[in-house]
C-alpha positions as CSV (number, residue, x, y, z in Angstrom):
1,X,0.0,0.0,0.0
2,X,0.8,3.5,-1.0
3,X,2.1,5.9,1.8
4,X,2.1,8.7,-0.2
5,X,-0.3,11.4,0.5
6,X,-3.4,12.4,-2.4
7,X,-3.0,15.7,-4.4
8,X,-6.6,16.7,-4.4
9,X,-6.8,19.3,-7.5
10,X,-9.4,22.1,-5.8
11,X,-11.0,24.5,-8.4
12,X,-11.7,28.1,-6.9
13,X,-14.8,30.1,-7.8
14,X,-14.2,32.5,-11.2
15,X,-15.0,35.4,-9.0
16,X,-16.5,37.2,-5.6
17,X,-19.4,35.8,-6.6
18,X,-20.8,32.4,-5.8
19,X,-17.9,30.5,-4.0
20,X,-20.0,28.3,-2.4
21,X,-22.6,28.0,-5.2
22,X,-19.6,27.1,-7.6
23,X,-18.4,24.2,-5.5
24,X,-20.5,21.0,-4.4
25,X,-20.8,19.8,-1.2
26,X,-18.1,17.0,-1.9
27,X,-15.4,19.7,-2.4
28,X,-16.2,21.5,0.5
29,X,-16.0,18.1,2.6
30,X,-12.5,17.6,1.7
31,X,-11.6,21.3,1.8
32,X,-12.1,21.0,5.9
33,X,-9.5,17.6,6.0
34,X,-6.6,19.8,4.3
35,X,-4.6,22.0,6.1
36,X,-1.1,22.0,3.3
37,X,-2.3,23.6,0.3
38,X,0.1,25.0,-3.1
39,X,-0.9,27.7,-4.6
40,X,-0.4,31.0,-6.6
41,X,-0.9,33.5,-4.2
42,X,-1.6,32.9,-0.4
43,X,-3.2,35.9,0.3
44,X,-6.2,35.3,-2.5
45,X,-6.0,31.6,-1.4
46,X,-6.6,32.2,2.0
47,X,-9.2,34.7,1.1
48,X,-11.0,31.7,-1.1
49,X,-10.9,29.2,1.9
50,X,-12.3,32.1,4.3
51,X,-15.0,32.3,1.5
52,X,-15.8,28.8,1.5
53,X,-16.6,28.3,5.6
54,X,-13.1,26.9,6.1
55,X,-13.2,25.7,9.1
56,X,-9.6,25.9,10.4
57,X,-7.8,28.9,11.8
58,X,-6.3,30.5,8.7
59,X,-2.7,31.3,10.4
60,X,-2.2,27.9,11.3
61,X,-2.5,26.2,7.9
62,X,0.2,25.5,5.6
63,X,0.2,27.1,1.7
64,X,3.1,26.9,-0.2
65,X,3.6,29.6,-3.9
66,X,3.8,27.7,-6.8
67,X,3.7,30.3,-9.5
68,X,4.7,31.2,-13.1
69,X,8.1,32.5,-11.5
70,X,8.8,29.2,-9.4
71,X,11.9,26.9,-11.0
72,X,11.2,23.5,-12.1
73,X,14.5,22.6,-9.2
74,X,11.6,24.1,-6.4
75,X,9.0,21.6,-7.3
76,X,10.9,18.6,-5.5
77,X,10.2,20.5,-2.0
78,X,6.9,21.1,-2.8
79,X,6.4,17.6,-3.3
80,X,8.2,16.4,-0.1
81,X,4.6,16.6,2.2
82,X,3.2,14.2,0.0
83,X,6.1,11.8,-0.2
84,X,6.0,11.9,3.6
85,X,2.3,11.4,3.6
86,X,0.4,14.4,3.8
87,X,-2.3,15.2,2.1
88,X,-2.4,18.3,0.1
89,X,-4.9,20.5,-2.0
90,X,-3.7,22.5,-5.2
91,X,-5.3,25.5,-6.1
92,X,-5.4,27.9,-8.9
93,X,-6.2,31.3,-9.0
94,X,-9.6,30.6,-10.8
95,X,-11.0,27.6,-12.2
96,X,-9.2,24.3,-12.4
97,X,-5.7,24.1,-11.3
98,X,-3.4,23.1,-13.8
99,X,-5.3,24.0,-16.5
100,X,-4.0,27.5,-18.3
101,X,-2.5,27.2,-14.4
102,X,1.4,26.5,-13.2
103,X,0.2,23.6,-11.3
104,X,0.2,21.9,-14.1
105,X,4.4,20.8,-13.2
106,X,3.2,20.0,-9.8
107,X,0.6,17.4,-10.9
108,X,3.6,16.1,-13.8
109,X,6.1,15.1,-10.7
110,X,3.3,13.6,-8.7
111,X,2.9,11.1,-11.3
112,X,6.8,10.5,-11.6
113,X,6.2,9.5,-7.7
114,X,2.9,7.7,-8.0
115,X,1.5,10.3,-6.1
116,X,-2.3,10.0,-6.2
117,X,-4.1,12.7,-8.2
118,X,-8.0,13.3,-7.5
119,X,-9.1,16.2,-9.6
120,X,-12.3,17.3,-7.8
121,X,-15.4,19.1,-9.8
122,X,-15.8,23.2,-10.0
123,X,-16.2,25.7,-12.9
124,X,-13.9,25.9,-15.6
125,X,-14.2,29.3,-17.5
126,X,-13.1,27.1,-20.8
127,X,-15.6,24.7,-20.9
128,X,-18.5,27.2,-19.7
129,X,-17.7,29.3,-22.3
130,X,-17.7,26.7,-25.1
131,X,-20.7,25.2,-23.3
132,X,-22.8,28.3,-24.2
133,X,-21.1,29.5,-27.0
134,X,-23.6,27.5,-30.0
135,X,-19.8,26.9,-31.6
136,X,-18.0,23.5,-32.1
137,X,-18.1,21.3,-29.1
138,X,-16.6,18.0,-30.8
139,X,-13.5,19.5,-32.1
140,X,-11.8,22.7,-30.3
141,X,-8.3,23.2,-29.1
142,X,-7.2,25.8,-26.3
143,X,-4.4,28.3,-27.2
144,X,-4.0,29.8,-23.7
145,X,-2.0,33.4,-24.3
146,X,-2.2,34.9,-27.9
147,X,1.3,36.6,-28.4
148,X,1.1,40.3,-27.3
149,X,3.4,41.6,-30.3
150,X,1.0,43.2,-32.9
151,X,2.6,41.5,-35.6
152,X,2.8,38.3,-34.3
153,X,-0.7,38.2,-32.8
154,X,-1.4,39.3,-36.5
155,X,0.0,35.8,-38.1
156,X,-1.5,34.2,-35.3
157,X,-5.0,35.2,-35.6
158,X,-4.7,34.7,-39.3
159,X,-3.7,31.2,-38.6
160,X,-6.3,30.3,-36.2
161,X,-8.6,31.1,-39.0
162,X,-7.0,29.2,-41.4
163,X,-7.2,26.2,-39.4
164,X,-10.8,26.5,-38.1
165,X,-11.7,26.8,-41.9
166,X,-9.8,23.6,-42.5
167,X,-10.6,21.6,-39.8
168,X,-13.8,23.2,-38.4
169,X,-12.4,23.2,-34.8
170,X,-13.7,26.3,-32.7
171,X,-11.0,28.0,-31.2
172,X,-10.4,29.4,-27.8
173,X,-7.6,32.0,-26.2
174,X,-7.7,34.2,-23.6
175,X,-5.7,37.3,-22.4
176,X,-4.8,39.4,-19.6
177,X,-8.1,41.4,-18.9
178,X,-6.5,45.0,-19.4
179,X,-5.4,44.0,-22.4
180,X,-8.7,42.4,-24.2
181,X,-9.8,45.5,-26.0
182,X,-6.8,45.4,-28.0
183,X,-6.8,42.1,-28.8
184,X,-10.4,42.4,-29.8
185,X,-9.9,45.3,-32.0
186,X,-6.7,42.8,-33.5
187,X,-9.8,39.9,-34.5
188,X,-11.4,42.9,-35.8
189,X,-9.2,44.2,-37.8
190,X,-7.6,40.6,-39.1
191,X,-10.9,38.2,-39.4
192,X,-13.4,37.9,-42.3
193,X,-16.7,39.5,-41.3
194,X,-18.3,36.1,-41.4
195,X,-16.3,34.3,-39.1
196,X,-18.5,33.4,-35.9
197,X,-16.7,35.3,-32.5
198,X,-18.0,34.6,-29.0
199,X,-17.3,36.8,-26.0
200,X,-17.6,35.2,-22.8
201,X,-17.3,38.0,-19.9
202,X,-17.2,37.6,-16.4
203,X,-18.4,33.7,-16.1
204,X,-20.6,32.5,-13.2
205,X,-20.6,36.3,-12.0
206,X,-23.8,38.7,-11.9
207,X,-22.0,40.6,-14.5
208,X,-22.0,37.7,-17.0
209,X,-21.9,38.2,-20.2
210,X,-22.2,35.7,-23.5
211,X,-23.0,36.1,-27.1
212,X,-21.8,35.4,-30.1
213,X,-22.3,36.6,-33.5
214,X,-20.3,36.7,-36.9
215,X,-17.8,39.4,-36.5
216,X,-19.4,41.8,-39.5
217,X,-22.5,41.9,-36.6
218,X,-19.9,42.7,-33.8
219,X,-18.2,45.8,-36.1
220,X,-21.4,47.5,-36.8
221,X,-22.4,48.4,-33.0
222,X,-20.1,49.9,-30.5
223,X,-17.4,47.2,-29.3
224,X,-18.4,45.9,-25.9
225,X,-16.6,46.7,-22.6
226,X,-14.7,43.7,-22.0
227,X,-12.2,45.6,-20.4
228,X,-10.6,44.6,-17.3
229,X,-13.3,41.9,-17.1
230,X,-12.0,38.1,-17.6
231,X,-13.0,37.3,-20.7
232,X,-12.9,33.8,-23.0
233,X,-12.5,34.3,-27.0
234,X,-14.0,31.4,-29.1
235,X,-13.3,32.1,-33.0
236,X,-15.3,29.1,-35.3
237,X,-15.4,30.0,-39.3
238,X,-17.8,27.7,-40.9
239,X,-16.7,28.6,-44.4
C-alpha cells in the first residue's frame, strides 16, 4: 500500500461571486480535511478558503507559492509533504488548477512518484464558455495566451482562422483582462466578417456576459466593454 499522501486538485470560484454556489458539497467536505495547500498566491488563497466556511484557523495552515516565477528545481520540495504522507490541496487562481495554471508541473512530478491525483469538480471558464457558445463542441483546441506583439498576434490570428476553416475546430484563447480590448480590435481588424466570434465576460458572475455573433455583426455596433473583465475568445469560421 501506498504511503504517499493524495494531491486533491481544488477548483476556486471564477470570482466574488458564488464560492459556495460554484463548489459541491463533496469539495467542501474535503476542503475542511486539508490544512497544506500550493498555490499561486496565499493571500487570495486564504481569502478563497475564508469564502468557503473553512473551518480551520487561517494562520495555522500550511500554503506553499507555486507560480509562473517558481523553477522546475523548487517543485521537489513542494512535493516532499506528499512523499512523507500528507495530504495536500492544489489550487489555482480561478478555475481548475493546472489548466491554463502552473500547477500543471506539480501534478507532472506527482505522477513520476505515484502520487495519487484526485481532480475534484468546479467551474472551468473554458468549458462554460464553449458550453454556451452554439460553436464546435466535438472539435476545439485551447491556445491559452495569444502573443502580445502586434505582428505576431497578427499571423497568429490569421492562422487560427485558417485552421478553423480547415478543420472546423472552434478556437479558444484568452488574455490578460487590461489587455482584451486590444486584442479584440486585433480579431477585428484581421478576421473575415463572417467568421463566428464569442465573447464570454465575467463567467458564473452577476456581471456575466455571453453572445456570439459573426464578426461583420460585432463591427457595426459599439465594441463591448470587455475591459478589465476576464474574458474567454472562441473564434469558429464555418466557411
Amino acid at each position: 500500500m501506498s504511503s504517499t499522501g493524495t494531491l486533491y486538485l481544488i477548483p476556486s470560484a471564477l470570482g466574488a461571486d458564488g464560492v459556495q454556489a460554484s463548489l459541491p458539497p463533496a469539495v467542501h467536505a474535503i476542503l475542511a480535511k486539508l490544512t497544506t495547500f500550493i498555490a499561486e498566491n496565499p493571500r487570495t488563497a486564504r481569502a478563497f478558503l475564508k469564502a468557503t466556511g473553512y473551518p480551520h484557523p487561517l494562520q495555522a495552515i500550511e500554503i506553499k507559492v507555486l507560480d509562473e516565477h517558481t523553477p522546475s528545481r523548487e517543485i521537489a520540495a513542494l512535493l516532499q509533504p506528499l512523499l512523507n504522507g500528507t495530504d495536500c490541496g492544489l489550487l489555482s487562481e480561478a478555475g481548475c488548477p493546472a489548466v491554463a495554471d502552473p500547477g500543471a508541473a506539480l501534478v507532472r512530478r506527482a505522477h513520476d512518484h505515484h502520487v495519487r491525483v484526485i481532480p475534484l469538480v468546479g467551474p472551468s471558464s473554458i468549458l462554460l464558455a464553449l458550453m454556451a457558445s452554439g460553436l464546435e463542441g466535438q472539435r476545439f483546441t485551447f491556445h491559452g495566451y495569444l502573443p502580445v506583439e502586434a505582428g505576431q498576434r497578427r499571423r497568429t490570428l490569421v492562422e487560427l482562422e485558417r485552421d478553423s476553416r480547415r478543420t472546423h475546430r472552434t478556437q479558444i484563447f484568452i488574455e490578460t483582462p487590461y489587455r482584451n480590448a486590444q486584442l479584440l480590435q486585433a480579431i477585428f481588424d484581421v478576421c473575415h466578417g463572417g467568421t463566428l466570434l464569442c465573447l464570454a465576460t465575467d463567467l458564473t458572475q452577476q456581471s456575466e456576459s455571453i453572445h456570439t455573433q459573426c464578426i461583420a455583426a460585432w463591427k457595426a455596433h459599439a465594441a463591448p466593454n470587455i475591459n478589465r473583465r476576464p474574458t474567454v475568445f472562441l473564434l469558429h469560421c464555418d466557411t
